[in-house]
PyMOL CGO cylinders between C-alpha atoms (Angstrom):
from pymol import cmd
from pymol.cgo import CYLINDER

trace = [
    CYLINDER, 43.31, 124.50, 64.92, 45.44, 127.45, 65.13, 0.3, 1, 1, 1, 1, 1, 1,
    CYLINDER, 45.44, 127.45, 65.13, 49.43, 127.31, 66.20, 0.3, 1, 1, 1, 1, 1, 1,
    CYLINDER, 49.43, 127.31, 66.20, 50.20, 129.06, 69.73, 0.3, 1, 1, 1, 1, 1, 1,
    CYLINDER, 50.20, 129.06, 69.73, 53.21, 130.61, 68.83, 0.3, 1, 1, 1, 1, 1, 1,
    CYLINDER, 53.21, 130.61, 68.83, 52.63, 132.22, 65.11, 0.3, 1, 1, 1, 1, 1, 1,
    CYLINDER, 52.63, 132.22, 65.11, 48.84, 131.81, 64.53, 0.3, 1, 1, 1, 1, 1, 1,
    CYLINDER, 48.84, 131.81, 64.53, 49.18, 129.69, 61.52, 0.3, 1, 1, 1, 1, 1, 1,
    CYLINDER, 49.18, 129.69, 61.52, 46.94, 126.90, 60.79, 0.3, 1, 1, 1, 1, 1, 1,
    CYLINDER, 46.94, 126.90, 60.79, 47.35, 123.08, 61.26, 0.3, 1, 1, 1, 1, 1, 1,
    CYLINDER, 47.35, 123.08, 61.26, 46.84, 120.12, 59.61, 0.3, 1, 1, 1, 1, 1, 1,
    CYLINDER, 46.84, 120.12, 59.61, 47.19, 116.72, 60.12, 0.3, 1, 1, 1, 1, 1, 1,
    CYLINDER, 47.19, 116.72, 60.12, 49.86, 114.53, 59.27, 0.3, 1, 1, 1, 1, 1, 1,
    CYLINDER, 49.86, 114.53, 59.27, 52.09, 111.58, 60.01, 0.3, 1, 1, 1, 1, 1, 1,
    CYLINDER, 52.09, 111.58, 60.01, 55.48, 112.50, 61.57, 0.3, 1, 1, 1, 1, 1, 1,
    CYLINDER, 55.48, 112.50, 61.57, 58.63, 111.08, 62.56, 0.3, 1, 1, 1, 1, 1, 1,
    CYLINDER, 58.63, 111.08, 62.56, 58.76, 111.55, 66.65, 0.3, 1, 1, 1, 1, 1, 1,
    CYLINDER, 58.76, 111.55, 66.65, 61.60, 111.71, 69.04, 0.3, 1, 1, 1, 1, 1, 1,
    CYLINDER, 61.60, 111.71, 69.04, 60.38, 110.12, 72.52, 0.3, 1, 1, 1, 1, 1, 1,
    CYLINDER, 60.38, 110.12, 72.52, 61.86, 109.83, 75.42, 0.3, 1, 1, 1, 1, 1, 1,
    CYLINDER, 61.86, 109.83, 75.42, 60.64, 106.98, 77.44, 0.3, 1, 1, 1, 1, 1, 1,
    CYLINDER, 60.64, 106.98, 77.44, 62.58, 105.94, 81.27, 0.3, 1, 1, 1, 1, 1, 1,
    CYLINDER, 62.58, 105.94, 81.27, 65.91, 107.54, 79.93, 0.3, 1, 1, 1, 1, 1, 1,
    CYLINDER, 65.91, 107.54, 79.93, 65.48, 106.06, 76.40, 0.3, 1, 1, 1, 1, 1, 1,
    CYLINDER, 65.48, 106.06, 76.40, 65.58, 107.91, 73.38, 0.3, 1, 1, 1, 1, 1, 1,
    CYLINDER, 65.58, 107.91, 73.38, 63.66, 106.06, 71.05, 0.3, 1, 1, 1, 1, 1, 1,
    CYLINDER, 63.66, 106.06, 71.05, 62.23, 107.69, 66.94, 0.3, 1, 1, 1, 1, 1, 1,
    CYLINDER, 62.23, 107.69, 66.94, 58.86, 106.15, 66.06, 0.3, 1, 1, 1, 1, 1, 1,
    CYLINDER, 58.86, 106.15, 66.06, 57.68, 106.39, 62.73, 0.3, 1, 1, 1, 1, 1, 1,
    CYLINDER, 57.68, 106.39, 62.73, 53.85, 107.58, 61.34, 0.3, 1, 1, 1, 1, 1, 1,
    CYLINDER, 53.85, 107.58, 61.34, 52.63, 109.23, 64.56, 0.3, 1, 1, 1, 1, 1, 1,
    CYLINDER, 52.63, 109.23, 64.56, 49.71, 111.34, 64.04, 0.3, 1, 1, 1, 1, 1, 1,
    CYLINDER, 49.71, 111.34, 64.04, 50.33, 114.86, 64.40, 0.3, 1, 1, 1, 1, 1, 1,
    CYLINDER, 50.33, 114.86, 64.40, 49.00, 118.48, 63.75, 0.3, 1, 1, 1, 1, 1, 1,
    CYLINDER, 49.00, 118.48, 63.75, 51.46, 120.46, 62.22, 0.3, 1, 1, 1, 1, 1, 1,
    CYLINDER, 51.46, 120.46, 62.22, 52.13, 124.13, 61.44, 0.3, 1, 1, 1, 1, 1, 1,
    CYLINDER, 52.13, 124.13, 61.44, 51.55, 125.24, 58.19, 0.3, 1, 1, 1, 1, 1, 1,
    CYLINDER, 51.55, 125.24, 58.19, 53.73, 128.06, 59.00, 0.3, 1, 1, 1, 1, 1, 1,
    CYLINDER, 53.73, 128.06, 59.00, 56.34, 127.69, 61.29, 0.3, 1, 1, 1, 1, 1, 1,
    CYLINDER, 56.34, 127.69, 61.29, 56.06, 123.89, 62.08, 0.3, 1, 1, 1, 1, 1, 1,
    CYLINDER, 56.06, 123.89, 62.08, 54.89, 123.20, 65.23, 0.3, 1, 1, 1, 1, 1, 1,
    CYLINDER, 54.89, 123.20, 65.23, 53.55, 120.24, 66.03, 0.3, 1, 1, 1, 1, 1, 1,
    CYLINDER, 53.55, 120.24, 66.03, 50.67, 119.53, 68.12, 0.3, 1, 1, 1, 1, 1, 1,
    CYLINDER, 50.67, 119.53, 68.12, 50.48, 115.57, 69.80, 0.3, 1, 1, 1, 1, 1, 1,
    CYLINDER, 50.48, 115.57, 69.80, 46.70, 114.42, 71.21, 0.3, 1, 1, 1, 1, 1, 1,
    CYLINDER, 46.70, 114.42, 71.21, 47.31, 112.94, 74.95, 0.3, 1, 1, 1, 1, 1, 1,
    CYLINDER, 47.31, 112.94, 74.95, 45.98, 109.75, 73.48, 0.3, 1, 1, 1, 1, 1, 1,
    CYLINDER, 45.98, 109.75, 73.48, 48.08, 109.23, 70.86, 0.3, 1, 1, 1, 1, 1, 1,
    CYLINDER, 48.08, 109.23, 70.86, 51.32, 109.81, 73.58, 0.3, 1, 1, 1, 1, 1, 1,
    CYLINDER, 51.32, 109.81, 73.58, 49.81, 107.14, 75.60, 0.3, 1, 1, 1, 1, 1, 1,
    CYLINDER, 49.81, 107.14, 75.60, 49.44, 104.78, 72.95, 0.3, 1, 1, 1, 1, 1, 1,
    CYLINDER, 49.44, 104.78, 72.95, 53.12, 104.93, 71.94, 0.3, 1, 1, 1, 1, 1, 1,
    CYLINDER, 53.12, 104.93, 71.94, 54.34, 104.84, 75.57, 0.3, 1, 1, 1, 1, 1, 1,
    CYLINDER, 54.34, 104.84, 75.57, 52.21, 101.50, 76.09, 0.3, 1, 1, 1, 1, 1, 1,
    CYLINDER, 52.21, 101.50, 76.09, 53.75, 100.15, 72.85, 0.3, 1, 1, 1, 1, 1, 1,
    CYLINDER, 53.75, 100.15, 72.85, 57.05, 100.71, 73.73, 0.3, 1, 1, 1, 1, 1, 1,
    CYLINDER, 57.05, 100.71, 73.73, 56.56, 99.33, 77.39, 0.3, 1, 1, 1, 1, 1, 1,
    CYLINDER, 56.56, 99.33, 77.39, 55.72, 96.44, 75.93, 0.3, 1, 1, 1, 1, 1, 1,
    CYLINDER, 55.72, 96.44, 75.93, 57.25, 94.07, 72.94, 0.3, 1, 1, 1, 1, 1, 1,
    CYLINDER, 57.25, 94.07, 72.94, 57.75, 95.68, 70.08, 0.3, 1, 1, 1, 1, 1, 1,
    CYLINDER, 57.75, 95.68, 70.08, 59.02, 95.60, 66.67, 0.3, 1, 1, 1, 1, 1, 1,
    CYLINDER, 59.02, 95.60, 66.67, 62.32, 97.63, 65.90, 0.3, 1, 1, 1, 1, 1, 1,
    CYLINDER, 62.32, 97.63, 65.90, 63.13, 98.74, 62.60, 0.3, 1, 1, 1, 1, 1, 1,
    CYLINDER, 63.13, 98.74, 62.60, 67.05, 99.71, 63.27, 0.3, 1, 1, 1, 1, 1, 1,
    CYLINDER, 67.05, 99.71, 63.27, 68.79, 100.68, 65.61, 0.3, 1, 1, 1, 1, 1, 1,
    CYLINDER, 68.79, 100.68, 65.61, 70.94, 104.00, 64.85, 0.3, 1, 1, 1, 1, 1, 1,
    CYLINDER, 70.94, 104.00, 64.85, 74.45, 105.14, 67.27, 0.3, 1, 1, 1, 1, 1, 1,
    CYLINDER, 74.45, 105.14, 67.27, 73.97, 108.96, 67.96, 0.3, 1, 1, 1, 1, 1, 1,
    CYLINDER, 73.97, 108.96, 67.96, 76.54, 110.86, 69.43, 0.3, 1, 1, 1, 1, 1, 1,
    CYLINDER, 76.54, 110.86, 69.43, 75.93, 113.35, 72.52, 0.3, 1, 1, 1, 1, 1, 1,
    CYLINDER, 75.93, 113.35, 72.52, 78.04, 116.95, 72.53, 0.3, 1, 1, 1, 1, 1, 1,
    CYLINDER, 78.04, 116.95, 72.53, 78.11, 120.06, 74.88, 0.3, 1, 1, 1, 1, 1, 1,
    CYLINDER, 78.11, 120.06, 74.88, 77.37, 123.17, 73.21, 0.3, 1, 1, 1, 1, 1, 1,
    CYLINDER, 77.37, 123.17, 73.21, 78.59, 125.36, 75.95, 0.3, 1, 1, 1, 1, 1, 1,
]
cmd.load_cgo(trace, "trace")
């Protein structure tokens, strides 16, 4: 496929994702993605969303836990 905002192509890869699930910022490891050759852009399948918001609803295994600290720019 080709990337909305520069026109490059993607492929497909596995990605680290930040996810925000009921006010929880959670990073999930070797989520399939299309990504921008060019600039980067990364391109999730509606499926593959729903699958990690079902496995995060329900138990799941957590690699580590990380503290991350929250700033105001302006």
């Amino acid at each position: 496929m080709n990337c909305e905002f520069c026109g490059g192509q993607t492929v497909p890869r596995k990605v680290r994702k930040q996810h925000w699930l009921s006010g929880k910022l959670y990073l999930v490891e070797n989520v399939e993605a299309e990504v921008c050759t060019e600039c980067g852009e990364r391109y999730y399948h509606a499926t593959v969303l729903d699958r990690i918001d079902a496995m995060l609803q329900a138990e799941h295994p957590v690699k580590e836990h990380l503290s991350v600290e929250v700033v105001s720019f302006a």
